[in-house]
Each structure stands twice: as structure tokens, then as C-alpha cells.
ZAMARGU-4260 file (C-alpha; in steps of 0.2 Angstrom, whole numbers, plus 5000, padded with zeros to 4 digits):
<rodrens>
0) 5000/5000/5000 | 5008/5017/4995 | 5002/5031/5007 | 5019/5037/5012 | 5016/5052/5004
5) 5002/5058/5016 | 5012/5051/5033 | 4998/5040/5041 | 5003/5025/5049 | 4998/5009/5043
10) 4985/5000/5052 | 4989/4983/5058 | 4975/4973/5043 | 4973/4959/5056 | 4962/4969/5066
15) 4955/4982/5055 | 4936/4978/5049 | 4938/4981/5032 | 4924/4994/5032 | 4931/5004/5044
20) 4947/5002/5033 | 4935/5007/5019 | 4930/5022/5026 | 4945/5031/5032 | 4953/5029/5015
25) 4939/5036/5009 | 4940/5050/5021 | 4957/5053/5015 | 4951/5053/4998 | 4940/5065/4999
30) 4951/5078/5010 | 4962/5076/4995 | 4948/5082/4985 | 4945/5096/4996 | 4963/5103/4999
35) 4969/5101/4982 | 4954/5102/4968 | 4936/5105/4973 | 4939/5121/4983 | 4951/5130/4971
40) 4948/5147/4969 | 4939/5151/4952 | 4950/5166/4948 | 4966/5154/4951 | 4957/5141/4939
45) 4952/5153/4925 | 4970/5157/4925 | 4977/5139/4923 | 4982/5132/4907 | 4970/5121/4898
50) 4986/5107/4900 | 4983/5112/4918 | 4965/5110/4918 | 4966/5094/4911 | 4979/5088/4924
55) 4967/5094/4939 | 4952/5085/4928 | 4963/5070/4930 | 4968/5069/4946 | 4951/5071/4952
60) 4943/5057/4942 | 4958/5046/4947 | 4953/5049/4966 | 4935/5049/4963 | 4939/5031/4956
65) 4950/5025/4971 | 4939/5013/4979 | 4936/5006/4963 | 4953/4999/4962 | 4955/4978/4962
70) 4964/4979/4978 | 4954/4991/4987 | 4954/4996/5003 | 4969/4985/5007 | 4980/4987/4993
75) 4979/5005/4986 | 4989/5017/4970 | 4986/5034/4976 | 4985/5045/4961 | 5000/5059/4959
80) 4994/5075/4962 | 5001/5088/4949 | 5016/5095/4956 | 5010/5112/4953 | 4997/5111/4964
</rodrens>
């Protein structure tokens, strides 16, 4: 599982309901969503390129399709957030 990006300690899997497993990556997800795409400024938006916009379009589809994964919630690809973000 690749979360070492976002420094959260792994859980012990043994003792972890998978729905509760389920639910904090999903948490995560979605404060990704909020700190990096969903509450951009539109002025800052307007202004990006439209490589740029496609990037972010990306990226947010990507984490919108995280618990989609075959390996989900145990075995996760985080999507790479655009390094200018």
C-alpha cells in the first residue's frame, strides 16, 4: 500500500474491519479532493492552462475512482497530484 506520501501510519490489517478500513481511505480521499481540487479558487482556475486544467480533471477522476481499484481498501495506487498544485 503506497500512502507514504500523506504520513499516516499503517494499520495493523489483522484487526481492522475492512469497512472501517474502507471508510478512512475514503476520508482521506475526499480531504484530498478538498485541499487540492474541489475548493480552488475560480479566479486561480480561470488562469490555469488548459494542460493544467486537464491535469486537475485527472487527478480528480483518478481519486474519485479509488475505491474502485481491484485491491481496494487494502491494497491502494494513490493517484500523483500535479506538482504544481
Amino acid at each position: 500500500m503506497n500512502i507514504d506520501i500523506f504520513n499516516i501510519p499503517l494499520p495493523d490489517f489483522s484487526v481492522v474491519p475492512q469497512l472501517d478500513l474502507a471508510t478512512g481511505f475514503r476520508n482521506v480521499r475526499d480531504q484530498l479532493l478538498k485541499d487540492h481540487v474541489d475548493t480552488m479558487n475560480p479566479i486561480r482556475y480561470a488562469a490555469l492552462t488548459d494542460e493544467q486544467k486537464a491535469e486537475i480533471a485527472t487527478y480528480r477522476t483518478a481519486l474519485l475512482a479509488v475505491p474502485q481499484q481491484a485491491g481496494w481498501p487494502t491494497d491502494i495506487e494513490w493517484p500523483t497530484k500535479p506538482s504544481w498544485l
